[in-house]
C-alpha positions, 0 to 999 in steps of 0.5 A: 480477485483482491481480498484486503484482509481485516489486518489490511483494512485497520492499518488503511484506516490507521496510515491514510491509505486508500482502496483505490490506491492499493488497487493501483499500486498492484495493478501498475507496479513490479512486484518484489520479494517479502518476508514469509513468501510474501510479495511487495509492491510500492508506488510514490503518489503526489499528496500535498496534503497534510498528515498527523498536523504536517504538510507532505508533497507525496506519500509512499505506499507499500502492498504487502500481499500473498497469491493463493489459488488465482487470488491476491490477498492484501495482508498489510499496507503501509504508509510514508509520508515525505518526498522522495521523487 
């Protein structure tokens, strides 16, 4: 099971990220290794949209996430806003 924590849920909110889009990044990309035991797994999405007043073609996002007994906790996710690909 996903479990985004509350830190998760503000900072979606804050960076513009979407549920749909943390779920897609853990269930579609390679995980790497994070700070205090933790795990990371980022995707670049297309945006073409605009964020804080300027238009971005894709925006970067990162899932910081830890696994406890069978389930994957969502601790934190951030946001780029650029291009990249």
């Amino acid at each position: 099971m996903i479990v985004l924590s509350k830190h998760a849920r503000e900072q979606m909110v804050w960076r513009g990220v979407t549920e749909g889009e943390i779920y897609q990044v853990l269930a579609e990309q390679p995980w790497e290794p994070a700070k205090f035991d933790r795990r990371m797994k980022h995707r670049t999405f297309p945006f073409m949209g605009e964020w804080n007043g300027r238009r971005y073609p894709q925006k970067l996002v990162e899932v910081i996430y830890a696994e406890d007994a069978g389930d994957t906790i969502v601790v934190t996710v951030m946001a780029s806003y650029g291009q990249w690909e």
